[in-house]
N, C-alpha and C positions, 0 to 999 in steps of 0.2 A: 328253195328260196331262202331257207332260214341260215342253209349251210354258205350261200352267194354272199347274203348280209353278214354273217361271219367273218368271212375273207376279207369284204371290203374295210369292215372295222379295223383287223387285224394292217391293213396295207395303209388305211390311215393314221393309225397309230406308228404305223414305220415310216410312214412322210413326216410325220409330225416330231418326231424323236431324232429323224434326221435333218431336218430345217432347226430344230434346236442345237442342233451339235455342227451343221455350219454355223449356225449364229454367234456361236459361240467360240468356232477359230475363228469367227471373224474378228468377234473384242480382242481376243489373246493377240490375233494379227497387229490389231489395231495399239493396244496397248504395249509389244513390244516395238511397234513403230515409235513410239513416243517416247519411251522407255531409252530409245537408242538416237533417237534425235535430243532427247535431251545429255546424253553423255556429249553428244558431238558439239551440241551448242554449248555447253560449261567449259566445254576443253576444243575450243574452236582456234584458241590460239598456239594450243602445241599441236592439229592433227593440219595445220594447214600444210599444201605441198612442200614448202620452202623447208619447213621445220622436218618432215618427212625425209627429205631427202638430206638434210644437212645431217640426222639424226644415222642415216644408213652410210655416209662418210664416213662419221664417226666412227661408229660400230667397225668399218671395216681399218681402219687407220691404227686401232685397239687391238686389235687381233695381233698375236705372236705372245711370245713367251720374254721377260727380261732375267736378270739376275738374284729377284728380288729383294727384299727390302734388308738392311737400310740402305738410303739412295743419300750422293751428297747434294748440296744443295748449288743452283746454277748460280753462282753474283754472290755478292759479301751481305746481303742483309734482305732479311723477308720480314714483314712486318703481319703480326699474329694475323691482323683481319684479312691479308691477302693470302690467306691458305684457305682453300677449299674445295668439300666435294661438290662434284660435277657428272652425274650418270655414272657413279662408280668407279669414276676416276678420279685423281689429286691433280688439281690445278694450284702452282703458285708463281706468283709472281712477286719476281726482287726485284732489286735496285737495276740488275741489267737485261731483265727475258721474262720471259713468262715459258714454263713449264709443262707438259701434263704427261702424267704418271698412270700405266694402267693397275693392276691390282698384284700384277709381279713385277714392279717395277720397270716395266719395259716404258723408253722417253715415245707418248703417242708423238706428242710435236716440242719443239724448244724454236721461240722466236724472240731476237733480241729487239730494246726497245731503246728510245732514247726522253724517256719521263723523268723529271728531276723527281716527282716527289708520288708517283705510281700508286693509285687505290683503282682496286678492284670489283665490279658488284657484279653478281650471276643471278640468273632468271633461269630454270628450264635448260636448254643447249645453250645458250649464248653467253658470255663473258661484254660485259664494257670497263675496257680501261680508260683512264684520264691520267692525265697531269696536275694534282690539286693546285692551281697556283699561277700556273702554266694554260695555255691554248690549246692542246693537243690530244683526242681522243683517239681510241682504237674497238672496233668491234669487232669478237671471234668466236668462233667454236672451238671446241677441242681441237679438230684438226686442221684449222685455217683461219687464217685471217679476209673478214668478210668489206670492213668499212675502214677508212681512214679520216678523220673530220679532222678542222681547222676552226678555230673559235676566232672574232675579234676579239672580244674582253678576256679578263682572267678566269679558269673557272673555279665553280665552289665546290660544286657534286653533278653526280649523275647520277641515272641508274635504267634502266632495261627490262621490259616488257615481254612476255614468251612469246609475241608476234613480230616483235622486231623493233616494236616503235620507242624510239625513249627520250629521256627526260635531261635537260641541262640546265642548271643555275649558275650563273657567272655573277661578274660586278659588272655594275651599268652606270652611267653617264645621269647623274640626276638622281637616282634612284637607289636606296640601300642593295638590292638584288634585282635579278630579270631571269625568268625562268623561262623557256621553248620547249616547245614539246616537236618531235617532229616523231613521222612515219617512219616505216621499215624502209622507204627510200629517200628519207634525209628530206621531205620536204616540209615545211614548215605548217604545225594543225593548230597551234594555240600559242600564246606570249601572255604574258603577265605582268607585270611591273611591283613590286614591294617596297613602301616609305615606309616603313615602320619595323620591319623586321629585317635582320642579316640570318639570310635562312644558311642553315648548314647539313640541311638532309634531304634527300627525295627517295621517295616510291613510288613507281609503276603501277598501275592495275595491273593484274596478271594479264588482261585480253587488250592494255592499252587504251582503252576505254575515261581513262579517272586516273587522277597523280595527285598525293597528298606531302607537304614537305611539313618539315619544323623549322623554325627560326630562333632568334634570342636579338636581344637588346635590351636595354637597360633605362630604369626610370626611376629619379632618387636615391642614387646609388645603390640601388636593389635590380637584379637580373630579374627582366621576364622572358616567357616563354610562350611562340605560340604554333599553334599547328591548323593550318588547313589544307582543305579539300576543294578538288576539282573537276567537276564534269565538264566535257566538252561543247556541251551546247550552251553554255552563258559562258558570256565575259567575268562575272562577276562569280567568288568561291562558292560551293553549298553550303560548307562547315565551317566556319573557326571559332577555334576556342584558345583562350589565352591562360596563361598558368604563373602564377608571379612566386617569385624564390626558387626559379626550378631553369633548370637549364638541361634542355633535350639534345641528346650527341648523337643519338641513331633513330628513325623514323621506317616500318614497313608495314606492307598489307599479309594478312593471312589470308591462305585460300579461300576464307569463306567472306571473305568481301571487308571483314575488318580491319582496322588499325593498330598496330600497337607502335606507343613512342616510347622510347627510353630515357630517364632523363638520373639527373644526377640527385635527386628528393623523392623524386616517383615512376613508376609508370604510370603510364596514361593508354586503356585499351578503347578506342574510339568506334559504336557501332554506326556504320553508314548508312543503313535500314533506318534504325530508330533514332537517325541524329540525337546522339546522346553520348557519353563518354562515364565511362570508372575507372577513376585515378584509386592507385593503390600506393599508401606510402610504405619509405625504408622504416618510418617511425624512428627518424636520428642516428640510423644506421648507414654502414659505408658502403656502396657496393664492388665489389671484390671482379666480378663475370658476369657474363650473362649472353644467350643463344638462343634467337631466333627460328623455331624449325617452323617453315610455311603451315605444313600441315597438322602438326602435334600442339604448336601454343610456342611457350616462352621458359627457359629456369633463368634465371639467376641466384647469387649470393649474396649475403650482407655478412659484413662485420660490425661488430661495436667499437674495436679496436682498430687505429689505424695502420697496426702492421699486418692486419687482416686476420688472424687467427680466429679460431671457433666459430667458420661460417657458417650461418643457417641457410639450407638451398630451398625456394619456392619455384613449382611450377605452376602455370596459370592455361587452358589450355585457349583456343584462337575463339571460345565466346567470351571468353572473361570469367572463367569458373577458377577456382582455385583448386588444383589436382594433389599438391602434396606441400610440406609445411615440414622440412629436416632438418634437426638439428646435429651439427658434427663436429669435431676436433681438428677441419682439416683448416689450411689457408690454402685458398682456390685459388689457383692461376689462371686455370682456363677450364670452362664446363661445357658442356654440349649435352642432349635430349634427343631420344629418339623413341616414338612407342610406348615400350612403358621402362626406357632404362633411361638412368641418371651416369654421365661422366662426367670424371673432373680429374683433374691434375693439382698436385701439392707436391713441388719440388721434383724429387725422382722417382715420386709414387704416382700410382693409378690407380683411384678407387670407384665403383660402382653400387649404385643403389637403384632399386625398383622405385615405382611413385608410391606402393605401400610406405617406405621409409626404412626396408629390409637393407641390409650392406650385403652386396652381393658377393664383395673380394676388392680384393686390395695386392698390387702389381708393381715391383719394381722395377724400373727402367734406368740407364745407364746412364744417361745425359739428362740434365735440366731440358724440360720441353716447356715452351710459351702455349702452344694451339692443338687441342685434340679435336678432331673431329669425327661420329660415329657414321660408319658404314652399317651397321649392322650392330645386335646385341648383342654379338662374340665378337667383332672385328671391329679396331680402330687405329686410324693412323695420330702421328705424331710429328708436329714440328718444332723440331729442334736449333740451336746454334747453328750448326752447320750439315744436319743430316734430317732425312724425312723416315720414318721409322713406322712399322704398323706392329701391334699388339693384339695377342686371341684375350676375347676376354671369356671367362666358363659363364 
């Protein structure tokens, strides 16, 4: 008997020990269920089909080998903010085509355009061009052209969503601005009307969701400035805030749902969460650069001087913390951020620093370059007058 009751203890203890250890792939189950729905839903707008498969075009359209770099440049004139990377490639577009470059310089695509005055904005895979000025946009990927639109009015900016959907400000009949928002198939989800401001920037939500712009006009002959926010379920903004002596020239969302504006006195890093905003001034200083990475934050440069010499570079990263604070000898032409590396461009140099404030090295280059942009902490390209050029950095 006593050896029966043994066993049976013994066999409940092993029921017991095993209904704990399903219970428990259960949670794990459970947990990495949720764990993976939530990647999907944060990034709902780059794993959609469309994006998917535009993405694997891509990738095969990229494929082969060119001559590589330096490459010349397609049209007589590229302007710095229309150079950029795009999934490891160099997109730029001049005065007569738009370009893309894989990593040996082999042309993925060259498509000529007829924009009098051509800016550029990238999301993810997609390119939107416009015509500042002009009626006329164009939507692409690397390897094709997806949309062709036609405006009534003139427009003022655009810009492009990783799901497709995006944003346009023109001038309007009555009204300082008039913004549309439409879908990835151009149909129409929001309008807005502006009396008070000449907006000159917009940003996308990464998922489409919310677009925030900045505007400027003037009151007693002093410039104001103001920025707001949109969700699409009211008519009416969630955010704005107005900024007097400041005039905003570029407006974007960081991955994590914030704002940052740019303006010619401050920036302004706007949290959408805690409706609230920290403006951070130049302190009377000039700013020389400055680069947007989605996911890393912001650097820029100030001078005290106006021929720009002895720029200090800050980084800020996408909550609004302050990452680094460098003082240097250089005059910045053009900087970029990635991770934990600082570039920038001063004449025919290329110098490097970590966000410690270390100087990594310092690179001579052949031609005056306007735009660098980092691939990578050893790898960056360069545009040039008339050639696109990449650089190892150690």
């Amino acid at each position: 008997m006593r050896s029966k009751k043994i066993v049976s203890k013994v066999r409940n203890k092993k029921k017991q020990g095993k209904i704990k250890i399903d219970k428990l792939k259960i949670s794990m189950g459970i947990l990495i269920s949720c764990f993976i729905f939530l990647i999907i839903w944060f990034n709902r707008g780059k794993l959609s089909p469309e994006n998917v498969i535009n993405w694997i075009e891509d990738q095969i359209a990229s494929m082969g080998k060119g001559e590589g770099y330096p490459c010349n440049i397609v049209g007589k004139n590229v302007s710095a903010s229309n150079f950029k990377l795009m999934d490891n490639n160099i997109l730029v577009l001049s005065d007569t085509s738009l370009v893309c470059l894989n990593n040996t310089g082999k042309e993925v695509s060259s498509r000529n355009h007829n924009l009098s005055n051509p800016i550029m904005k990238t999301r993810g895979g997609r390119a939107i061009m416009y015509d500042m000025g002009g009626k006329e946009i164009k939507i692409c990927t690397r390897s094709k052209n997806i949309k062709d639109i036609n405006t009534d009015s003139k427009i003022m900016c655009c810009d492009i969503s990783l799901n497709g959907a995006y944003g346009v400000v023109t001038e309007s009949n009555g009204y300082l601005s008039e913004m549309t928002i439409y879908n990835k198939n151009g149909k129409v989800k929001y309008k807005y009307y502006f009396s008070e401001y000449y907006i000159n920037g917009i940003t996308m939500g990464e998922n489409g969701d919310s677009v925030a712009v900045c505007g400027v006009s003037a009151q007693d002959g002093e410039i104001k400035s103001a920025v707001y926010v949109f969700k699409f379920n009211s008519d009416m903004p969630s955010l704005m805030f107005e900024y007097n002596d400041n005039m905003f020239m570029d407006i974007q969302y960081f991955s994590n749902g914030n704002i940052i504006a740019i303006g010619d006195k401050m920036v302004s890093i706007i949290n959408t969460w805690m409706k609230n905003k920290q403006d951070i001034s130049y302190e009377q200083k000039i700013l020389t650069g400055y680069y947007i990475n989605n996911n890393d934050g912001i650097v820029y440069s100030l001078s005290a001087v106006n021929s720009g010499q002895n720029c200090d570079i800050f980084t800020i990263d996408k909550s609004g913390r302050k990452k680094s604070e460098i003082q240097t000898n250089y005059t910045v032409n053009s900087i970029a951020y990635r991770g934990n590396r600082i570039v920038g461009i001063d004449g025919r140099k290329v110098f490097s620093y970590n966000l410690s404030g270390n100087l990594i090295g310092e690179w001579e280059i052949e031609n005056d370059a306007k735009r660098i942009e980092l691939k990578s902490p050893t790898l960056a390209y360069l545009l040039g007058i008339s050639k696109i050029d990449r650089i190892k950095l150690k």
